[in-house]
Structure formats: C-alpha cells, structure tokens
C-alpha positions as CSV (number, residue, x, y, z in Angstrom):
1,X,14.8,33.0,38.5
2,X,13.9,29.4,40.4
3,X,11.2,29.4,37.4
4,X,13.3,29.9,34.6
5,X,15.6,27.1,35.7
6,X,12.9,25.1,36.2
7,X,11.5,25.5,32.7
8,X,14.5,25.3,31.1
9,X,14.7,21.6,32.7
10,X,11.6,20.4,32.2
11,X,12.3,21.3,28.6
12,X,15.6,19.9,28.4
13,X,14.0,16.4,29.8
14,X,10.9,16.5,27.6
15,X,13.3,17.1,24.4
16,X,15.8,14.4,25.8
17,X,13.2,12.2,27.3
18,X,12.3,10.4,23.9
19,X,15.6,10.0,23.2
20,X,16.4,8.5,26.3
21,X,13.0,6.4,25.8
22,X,13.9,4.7,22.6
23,X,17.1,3.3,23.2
24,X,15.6,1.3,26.1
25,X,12.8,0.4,24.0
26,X,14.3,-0.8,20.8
27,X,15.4,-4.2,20.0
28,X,17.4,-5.3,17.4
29,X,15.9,-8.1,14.5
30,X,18.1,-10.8,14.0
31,X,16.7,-10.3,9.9
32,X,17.2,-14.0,9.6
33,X,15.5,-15.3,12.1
34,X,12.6,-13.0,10.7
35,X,13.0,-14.3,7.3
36,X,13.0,-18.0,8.3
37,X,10.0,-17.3,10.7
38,X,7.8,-16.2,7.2
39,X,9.4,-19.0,5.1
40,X,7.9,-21.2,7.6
41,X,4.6,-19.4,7.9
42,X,4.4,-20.0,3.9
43,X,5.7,-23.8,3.8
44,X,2.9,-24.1,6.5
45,X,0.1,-21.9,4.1
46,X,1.8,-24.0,1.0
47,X,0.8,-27.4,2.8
48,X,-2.7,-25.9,4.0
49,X,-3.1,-25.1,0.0
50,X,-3.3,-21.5,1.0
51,X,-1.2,-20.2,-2.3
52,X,-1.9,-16.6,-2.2
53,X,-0.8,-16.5,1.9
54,X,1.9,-18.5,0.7
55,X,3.6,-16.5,-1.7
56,X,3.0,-12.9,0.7
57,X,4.9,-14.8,3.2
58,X,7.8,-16.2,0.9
59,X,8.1,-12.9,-0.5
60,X,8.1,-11.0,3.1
61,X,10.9,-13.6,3.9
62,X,12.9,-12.8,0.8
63,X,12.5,-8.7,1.2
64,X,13.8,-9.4,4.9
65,X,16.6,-11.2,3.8
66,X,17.1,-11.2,0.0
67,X,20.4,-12.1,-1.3
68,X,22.2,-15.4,0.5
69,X,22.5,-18.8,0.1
70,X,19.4,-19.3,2.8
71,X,17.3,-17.0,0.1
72,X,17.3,-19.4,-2.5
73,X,15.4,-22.0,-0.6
74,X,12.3,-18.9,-0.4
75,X,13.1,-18.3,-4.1
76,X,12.6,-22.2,-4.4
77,X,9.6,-22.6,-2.3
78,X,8.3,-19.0,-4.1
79,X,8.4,-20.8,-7.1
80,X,7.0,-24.3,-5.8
81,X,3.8,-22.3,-4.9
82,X,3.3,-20.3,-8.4
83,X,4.0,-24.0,-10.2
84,X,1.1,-25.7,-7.9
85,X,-1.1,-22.5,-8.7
86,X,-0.1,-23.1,-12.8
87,X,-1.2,-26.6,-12.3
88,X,-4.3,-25.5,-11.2
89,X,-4.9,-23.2,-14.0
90,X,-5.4,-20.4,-12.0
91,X,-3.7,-18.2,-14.8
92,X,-1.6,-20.8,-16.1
93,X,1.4,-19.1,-18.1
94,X,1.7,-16.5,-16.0
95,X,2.8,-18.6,-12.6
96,X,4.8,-20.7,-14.9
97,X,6.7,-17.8,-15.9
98,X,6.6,-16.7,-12.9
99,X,8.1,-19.6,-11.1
100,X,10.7,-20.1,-13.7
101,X,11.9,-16.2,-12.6
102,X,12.4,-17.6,-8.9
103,X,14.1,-20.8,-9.5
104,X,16.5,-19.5,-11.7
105,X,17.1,-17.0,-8.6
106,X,17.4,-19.5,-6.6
107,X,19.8,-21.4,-9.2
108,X,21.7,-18.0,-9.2
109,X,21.9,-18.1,-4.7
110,X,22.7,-21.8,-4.9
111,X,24.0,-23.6,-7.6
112,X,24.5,-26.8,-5.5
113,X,21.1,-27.8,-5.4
114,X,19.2,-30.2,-8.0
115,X,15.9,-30.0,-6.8
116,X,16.1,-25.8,-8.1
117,X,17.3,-27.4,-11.3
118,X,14.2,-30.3,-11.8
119,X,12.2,-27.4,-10.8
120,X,12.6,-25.2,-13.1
121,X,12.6,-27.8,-16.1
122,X,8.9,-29.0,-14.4
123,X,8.4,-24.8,-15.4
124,X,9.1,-24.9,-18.6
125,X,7.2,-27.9,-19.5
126,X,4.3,-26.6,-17.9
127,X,4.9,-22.6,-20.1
128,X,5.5,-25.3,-23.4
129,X,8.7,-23.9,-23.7
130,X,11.3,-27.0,-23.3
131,X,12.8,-26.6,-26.9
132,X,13.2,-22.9,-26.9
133,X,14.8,-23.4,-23.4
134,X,16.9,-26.2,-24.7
135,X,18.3,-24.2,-27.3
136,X,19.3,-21.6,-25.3
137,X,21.0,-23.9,-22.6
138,X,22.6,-25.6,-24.8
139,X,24.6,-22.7,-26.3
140,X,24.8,-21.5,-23.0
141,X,26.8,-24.7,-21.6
142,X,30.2,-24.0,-23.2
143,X,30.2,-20.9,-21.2
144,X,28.3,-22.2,-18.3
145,X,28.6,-25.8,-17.2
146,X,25.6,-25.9,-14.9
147,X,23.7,-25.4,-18.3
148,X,24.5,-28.8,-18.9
149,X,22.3,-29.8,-16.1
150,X,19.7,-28.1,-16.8
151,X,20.1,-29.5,-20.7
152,X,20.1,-32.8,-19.3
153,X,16.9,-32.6,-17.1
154,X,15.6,-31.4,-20.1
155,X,16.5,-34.2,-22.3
156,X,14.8,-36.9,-19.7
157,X,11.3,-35.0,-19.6
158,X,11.2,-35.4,-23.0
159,X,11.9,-38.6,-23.0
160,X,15.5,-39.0,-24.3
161,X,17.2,-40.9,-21.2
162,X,20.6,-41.8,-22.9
163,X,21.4,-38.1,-23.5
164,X,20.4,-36.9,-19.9
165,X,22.7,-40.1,-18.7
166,X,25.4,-39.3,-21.0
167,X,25.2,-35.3,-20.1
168,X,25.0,-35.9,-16.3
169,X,27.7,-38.5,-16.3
170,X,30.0,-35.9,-18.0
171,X,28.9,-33.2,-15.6
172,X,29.7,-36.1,-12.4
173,X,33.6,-36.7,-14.1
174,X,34.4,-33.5,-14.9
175,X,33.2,-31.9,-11.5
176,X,34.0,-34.7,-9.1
177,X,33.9,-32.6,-6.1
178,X,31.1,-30.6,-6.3
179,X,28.2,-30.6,-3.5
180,X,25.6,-31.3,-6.5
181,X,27.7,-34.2,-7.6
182,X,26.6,-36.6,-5.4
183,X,22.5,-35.4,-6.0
184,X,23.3,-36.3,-9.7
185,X,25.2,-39.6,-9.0
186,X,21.8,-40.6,-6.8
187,X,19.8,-39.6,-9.6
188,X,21.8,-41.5,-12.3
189,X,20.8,-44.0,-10.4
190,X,16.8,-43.8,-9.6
C-alpha cells in the first residue's frame, strides 16, 4: 500500500514537475527591444558593407515586430540596403524593385517622414521607371495628397525644379501642421 502511494507521487511530480519547471524558466521578450536589437545588428552589417547580413537582420527585426510606426524605419533601412546592392549591380532591377516594395511600406507605417519619400524616387530612377511612376502619382494625388510629394521629388530628379518648388510649396500651405511640413520647408530651402 506504502508503494502504491509512493508511485502514484512520484508520478504525479514527474508529470507536474515540467510544468512547474517552465514557468520558473521562461521569460518574457519585450518583441521590441528584439526587433531594435536586429535593426541595429543590420545598420551595423549595412555600414560594414555586409548587404546580405544586412537585410536577414532587417527582416528578423521586421518579422519580430512588423506593423508600427518603429517598423517603417526597418522597412526604410531594408530598402536602403537592396538600393546600395542595385547600385552595385548585383542584380540590378530586382533590388530596385525590391527596395521600392519596402519604402512604400515604410511610406504606408509613417507618412511623416521625407527621407522614405526621396528614397523611393532614388528607386525608381535606378528601375528607369520615373515617368511611369509619375503618371500614376499624379492621378493618384487628387485622392491622395502625399502623392503630391512623391510627384514633386520626382519632378526635381528630372530636373524640373520650379514644379517640385511649386508642388511642395502647395503641399507646405495646405498642410501647415503636419510633422513632414517642416522636412519640406528645410528642403525648399537646400
């Protein structure tokens, strides 16, 4: 009987004991902390001109934490490391395609920023795409005013400064308040 009892404990502590175990073991992941922690790793392989370690950490970083406004700098510096790998010719189209796909999800976290915007214009002039792409921003601007940035940017690569000025300045009066306001008065100015 003594036996039986202790068998049935032993059992009862080797089916709890795991259990019991692994809530003492695990700690949680602050999942942004994590995801900063590989953005930095790949800013660091970016500088080092380590592309390929680059982008696996960007896009660890962004499967961590994908969708918030701290994402679109990983989208950004994603597509910062296909453009440099473009440049190189290392497959050209393809990572200026490619890049254009993360800064307009970047554009899509974070609207605010102008740096997403020059970005992707510096990917569509490396993919020979500007008109196509001003075509379809410019139809797109009546429903989507940021469009009219991108339009602008566009404009000034190709060499047309008075309608980038006159677009910008349009954008800066009707949207006085915005965070990217002040980016596009600074680069009226430069």
């Amino acid at each position: 009987m003594l036996y039986k009892f202790f068998l049935i404990l032993l059992t009862c502590l080797l089916i709890s004991a795991p259990a019991f175990c692994a809530k003492s073991l695990v700690t949680p992941v602050d999942a942004q902390r994590a995801a900063q922690s590989h953005n930095n790793k790949g800013v660091d392989f970016y500088n080092d001109k380590d592309y390929m370690a680059a982008i696996k950490e960007f896009k660890i970083a962004l499967g961590i934490n994908p969708n918030n406004q701290t994402s679109a700098v990983y989208h950004n510096n994603l597509g910062r490391t296909y453009l440099a790998l473009a440049r190189l010719g290392a497959q050209g189209a393809p990572f200026a395609y490619w890049a254009q796909v993360s800064f307009e999800s970047a554009i899509a976290q974070d609207c605010m920023n102008l740096g997403f915007y020059k970005n992707l214009v510096d990917s569509f002039a490396l993919q020979g795409n500007m008109g196509e792409r001003l075509t379809y921003y410019s139809k797109d601007s009546s429903k989507n005013p940021f469009s009219s940035i991108i339009v602008a940017l566009i404009y000034e690569r190709q060499g047309n400064r008075q309608a980038a000025a006159a677009l910008l300045s349009d954008f800066v009066k009707t949207f006085p308040d915005l965070i990217i306001t002040n980016d596009i008065k600074k680069h009226l100015r430069e």
